[in-house]
N, C-alpha and C positions, 0 to 999 in steps of 0.2 A: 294184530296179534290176538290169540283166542285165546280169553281169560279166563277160566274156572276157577269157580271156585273147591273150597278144598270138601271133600266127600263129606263128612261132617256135617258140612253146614245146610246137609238133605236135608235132616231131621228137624230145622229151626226154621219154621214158616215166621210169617211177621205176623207182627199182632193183631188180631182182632178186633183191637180193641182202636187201636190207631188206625187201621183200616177205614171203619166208621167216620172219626174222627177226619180224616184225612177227606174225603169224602162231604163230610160236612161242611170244611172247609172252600173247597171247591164251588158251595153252594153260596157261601157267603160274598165269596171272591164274585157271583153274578148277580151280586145283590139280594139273595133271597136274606131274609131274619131267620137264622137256626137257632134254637133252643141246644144247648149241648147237658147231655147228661148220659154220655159216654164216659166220661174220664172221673176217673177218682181222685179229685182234685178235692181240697177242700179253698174253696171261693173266698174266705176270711183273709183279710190280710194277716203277717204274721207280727205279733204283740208287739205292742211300741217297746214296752221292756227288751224284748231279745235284741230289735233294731238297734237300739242304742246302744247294747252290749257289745253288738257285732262294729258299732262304729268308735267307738272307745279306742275298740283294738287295731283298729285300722291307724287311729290316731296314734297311739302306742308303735306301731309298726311292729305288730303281731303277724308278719306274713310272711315268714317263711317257713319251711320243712319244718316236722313235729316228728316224734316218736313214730314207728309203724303202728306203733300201738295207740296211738293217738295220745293227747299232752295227759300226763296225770293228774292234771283237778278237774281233767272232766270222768276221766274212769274212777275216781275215787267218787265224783257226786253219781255217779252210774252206779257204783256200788250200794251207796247208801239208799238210792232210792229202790234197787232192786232188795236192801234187806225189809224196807223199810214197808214198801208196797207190797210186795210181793210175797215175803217172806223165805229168800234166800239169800246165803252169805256167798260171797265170791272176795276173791284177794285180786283188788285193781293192778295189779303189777303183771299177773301171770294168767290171770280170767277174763280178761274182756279186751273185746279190740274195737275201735272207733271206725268207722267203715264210710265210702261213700253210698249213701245210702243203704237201705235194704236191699235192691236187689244185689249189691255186691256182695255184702254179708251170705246173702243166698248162693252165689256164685262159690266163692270163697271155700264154703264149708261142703258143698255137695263136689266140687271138684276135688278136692283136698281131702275126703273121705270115699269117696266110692271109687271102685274100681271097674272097669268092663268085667260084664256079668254080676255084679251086684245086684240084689232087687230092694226098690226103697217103696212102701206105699204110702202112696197119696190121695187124697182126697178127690172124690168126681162130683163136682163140679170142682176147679182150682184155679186160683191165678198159674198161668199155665211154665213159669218159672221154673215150678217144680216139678212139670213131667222135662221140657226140653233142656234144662240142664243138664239133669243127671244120662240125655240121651246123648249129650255131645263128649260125655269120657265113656262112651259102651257102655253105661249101667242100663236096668231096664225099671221104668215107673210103672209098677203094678198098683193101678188103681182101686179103692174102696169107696160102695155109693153113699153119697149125702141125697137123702132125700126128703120131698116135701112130706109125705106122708107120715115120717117119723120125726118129722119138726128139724130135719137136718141134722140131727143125731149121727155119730156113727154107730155101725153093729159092730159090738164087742164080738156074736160067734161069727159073723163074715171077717173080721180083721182076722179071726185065730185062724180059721179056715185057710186064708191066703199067706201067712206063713209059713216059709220053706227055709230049708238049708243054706240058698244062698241071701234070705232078707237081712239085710243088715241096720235101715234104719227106715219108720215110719215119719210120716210130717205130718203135723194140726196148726189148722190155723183157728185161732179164735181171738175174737168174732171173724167172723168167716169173711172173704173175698169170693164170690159172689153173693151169697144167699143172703149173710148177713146174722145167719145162725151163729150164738152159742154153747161151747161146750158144757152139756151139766158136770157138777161136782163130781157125781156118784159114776157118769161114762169117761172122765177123766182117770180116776181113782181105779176101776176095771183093765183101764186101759196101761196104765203103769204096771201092774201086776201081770199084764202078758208083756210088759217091755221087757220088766225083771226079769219073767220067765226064758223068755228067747233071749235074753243079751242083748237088746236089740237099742239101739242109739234112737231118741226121739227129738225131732227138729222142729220146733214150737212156735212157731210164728205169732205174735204178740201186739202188732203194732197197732193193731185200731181198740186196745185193751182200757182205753180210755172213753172211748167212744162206746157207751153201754147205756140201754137204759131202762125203765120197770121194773127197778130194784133186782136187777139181774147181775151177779156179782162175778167178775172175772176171777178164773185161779190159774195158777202157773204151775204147770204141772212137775218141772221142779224141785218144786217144794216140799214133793210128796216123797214121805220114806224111800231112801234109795234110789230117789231118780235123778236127782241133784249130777250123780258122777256120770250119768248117762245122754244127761239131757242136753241140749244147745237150744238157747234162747235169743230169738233172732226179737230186736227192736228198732225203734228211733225216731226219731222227731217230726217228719213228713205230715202223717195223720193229724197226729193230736195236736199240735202246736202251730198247723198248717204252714210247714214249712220243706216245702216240696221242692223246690225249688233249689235248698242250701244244701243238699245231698245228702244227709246225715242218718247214718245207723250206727247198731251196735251189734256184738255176738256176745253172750257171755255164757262160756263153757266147763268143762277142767279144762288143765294148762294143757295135755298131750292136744286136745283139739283145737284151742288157741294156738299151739306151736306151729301144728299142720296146716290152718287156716291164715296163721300172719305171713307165712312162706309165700300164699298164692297171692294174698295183697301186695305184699312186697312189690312183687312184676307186674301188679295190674293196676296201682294206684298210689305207690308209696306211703300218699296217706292223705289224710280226708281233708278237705278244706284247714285252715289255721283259724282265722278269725271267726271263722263258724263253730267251732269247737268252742271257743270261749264264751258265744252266743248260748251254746245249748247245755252250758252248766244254769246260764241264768233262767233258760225255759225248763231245767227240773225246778229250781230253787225257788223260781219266784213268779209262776204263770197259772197256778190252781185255779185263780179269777177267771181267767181268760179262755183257761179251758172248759170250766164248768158254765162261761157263757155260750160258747162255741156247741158245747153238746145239748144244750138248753135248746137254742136255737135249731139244732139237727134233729130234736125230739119234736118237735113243733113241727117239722115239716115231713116227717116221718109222717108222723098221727095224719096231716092233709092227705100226703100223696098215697096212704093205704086204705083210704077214705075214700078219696076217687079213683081207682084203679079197679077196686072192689065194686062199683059204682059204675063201672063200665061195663055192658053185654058182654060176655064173652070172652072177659077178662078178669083175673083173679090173682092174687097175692096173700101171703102172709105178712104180719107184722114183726119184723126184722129184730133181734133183740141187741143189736148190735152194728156197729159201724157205720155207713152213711146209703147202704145200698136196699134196694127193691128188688127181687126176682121175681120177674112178671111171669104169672103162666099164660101162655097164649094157646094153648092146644086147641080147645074148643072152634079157632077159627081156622083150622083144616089146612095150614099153612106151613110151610119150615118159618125157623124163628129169622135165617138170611132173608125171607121174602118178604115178612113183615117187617126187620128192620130197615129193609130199603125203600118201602112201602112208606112208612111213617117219616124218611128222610124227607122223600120227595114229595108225600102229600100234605102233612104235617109240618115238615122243617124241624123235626125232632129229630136228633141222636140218642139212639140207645143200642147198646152191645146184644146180638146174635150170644145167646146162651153156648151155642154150641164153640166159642170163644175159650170156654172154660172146661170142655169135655163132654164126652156123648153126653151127661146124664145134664146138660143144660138144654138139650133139644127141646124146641118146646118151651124157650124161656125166653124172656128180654132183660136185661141188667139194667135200670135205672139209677142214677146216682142222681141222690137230692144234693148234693154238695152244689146247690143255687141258688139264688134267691127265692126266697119263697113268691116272690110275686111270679118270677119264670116258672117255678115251677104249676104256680096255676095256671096260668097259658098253656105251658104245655100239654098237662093233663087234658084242658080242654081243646086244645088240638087234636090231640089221640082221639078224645072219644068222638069228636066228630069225623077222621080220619076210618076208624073202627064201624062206627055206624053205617061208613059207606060201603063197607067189604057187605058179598053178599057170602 
């Protein structure tokens, strides 16, 4: 029998990122030692607190079917901490939904708001979620540069510039996936003021909002005059509580876009783990320790691997103000960023992510995730650079 698949699914290559990975694997499978520092894991176990929470419940026999909306004392501890951190109110009953993970949340809200011929802009370089979503309901992702040059900033007059009649809603993610940039106050604040201007829905991705550091202060854009009824706020537990594994996000919107968005959860997951819900009231409530040790330790290998990187001929970085990632510039070695990634696989035993993973504007980049031990990751570094040294 000849199986196609459905047209659709032209548009949704695999990941890049797995690719690597997958790849590495393979290398391991013949004995070789890989270094991975492809995947945005965070390497930490997840807190003995949550563990025990999540085993409580299992004790309890907390395992079955929950709300679509997920159980109510975790959307109420979701409210509290978004009034509380953040500085916006939401009503847990009608504003927020419990997701399996982020990319569902992402799934979710771009299917359940865009329609074919929609334009949403997003960010270039991006976890690429957000261009192939919105391409599998016919919307189309008109891209805005993040660039080194401008510290990963976006341009306030190129956003307005690529605004048309049919944009319906922009995406930010901050701290960034790749680069690791954050949004300043004052290009948030600009950026609100064209949302209000167009009417335009903004999709705020938030999750590594935890992961910050050099006195560099997260905002949620949100919470700025007027944006609150525009905005959707995509989070969850993965990053910061390094629990990746339990599937856990959030959306918190108005209720018309929560209604739109619990419809497509409905058929695609009913609903999000049971006993893992009960776990991620106690990772808002009771894990600040754990996270401030977690990002302690991410700052510390941060500060090494932009230390050596910079430290390598022909290699260059900026120092990330946010998340767990490195965007290597590799241009000066006359290379595509596929040829040095598979260059460094196989000479190296190193994984790192082909920039072009995340859209043209990563050509010419490597993604690093320090999310590993700091001792791997000096190994590593010193495998690059003697890998690097060999290139002529």
């Amino acid at each position: 029998m000849d199986i196609k698949a459905a047209k659709r699914m032209d548009v949704v290559p695999f990941s890049g990122i797995r690719k690597i990975m997958e790849k590495g694997v393979q290398l391991e499978k013949q004995g070789v030692k890989v270094i991975h520092l492809e995947i945005g894991r965070p390497d930490f176990d997840t807190p003995v607190n949550i563990k025990q929470a999540a085993k409580r419940c299992l004790d309890e026999g907390k395992v079955f079917y929950t709300s679509n909306y997920g159980i109510p004392e975790l959307r109420k501890a979701i409210t509290e901490k978004l009034a509380t951190e953040n500085g916006v109110s939401y009503d847990p009953d009608t504003e927020v939904i419990v997701t399996v993970g982020l990319s569902e949340a992402i799934f979710d809200v771009l299917t359940s708001l865009l329609d074919a011929g929609d334009e949403i802009l997003v960010p270039d370089p991006v976890w690429l979620n957000y261009i192939h979503v919105p391409r599998l309901v016919g919307a189309v992702p008109v891209t805005y540069n993040l660039l080194e040059k401008n510290n990963y900033q976006l341009d306030i007059a190129e956003i307005e510039r690529k605004i048309t009649s049919k944009t319906k809603m922009i995406a930010i993610i901050t701290p960034n996936n790749p680069t690791g940039g954050v949004l300043n106050k004052d290009v948030l604040e600009k950026l609100a003021a064209i949302a209000i201007k167009h009417n335009l829905i903004v999709l705020s991705d938030e999750i590594y909002e935890k992961i910050i550091y050099d006195g560099n202060t997260h905002y949620s854009i949100a919470s700025f005059p007027g944006m609150k009824q525009r905005t959707v706020t995509l989070n969850g537990f993965s990053k910061a509580y390094s629990m990746t594994g339990w599937r856990l996000g959030y959306m918190a919107a108005p209720a018309a876009i929560i209604d739109a968005s619990v419809r497509m959860h409905q058929y695609i997951t009913t609903c999000a783990l049971s006993f893992g819900q009960y776990a991620a009231i106690e990772a808002l409530k009771n894990s600040d320790d754990s996270v401030s040790g977690m990002v302690a330790e991410y700052q510390r290998r941060r500060d090494y691997v932009v230390q050596a990187i910079n430290g390598i001929d022909r290699l260059s970085c900026q120092k990330p103000g946010g998340a767990f990632y490195v965007f290597v510039n590799i241009k000066q070695l006359n290379r595509t960023d596929e040829e040095v990634a598979e260059y460094l696989l196989h000479d190296a035993g190193v994984t790192l992510v082909p920039g072009t993973a995340f859209g043209d504007n990563g050509a010419g980049y490597l993604r690093l995730s320090y999310a590993n031990s700091y001792e791997n990751l000096v190994e590593a570094c010193e495998r690059i650079k003697r890998s690097i040294e060999k290139l002529q």
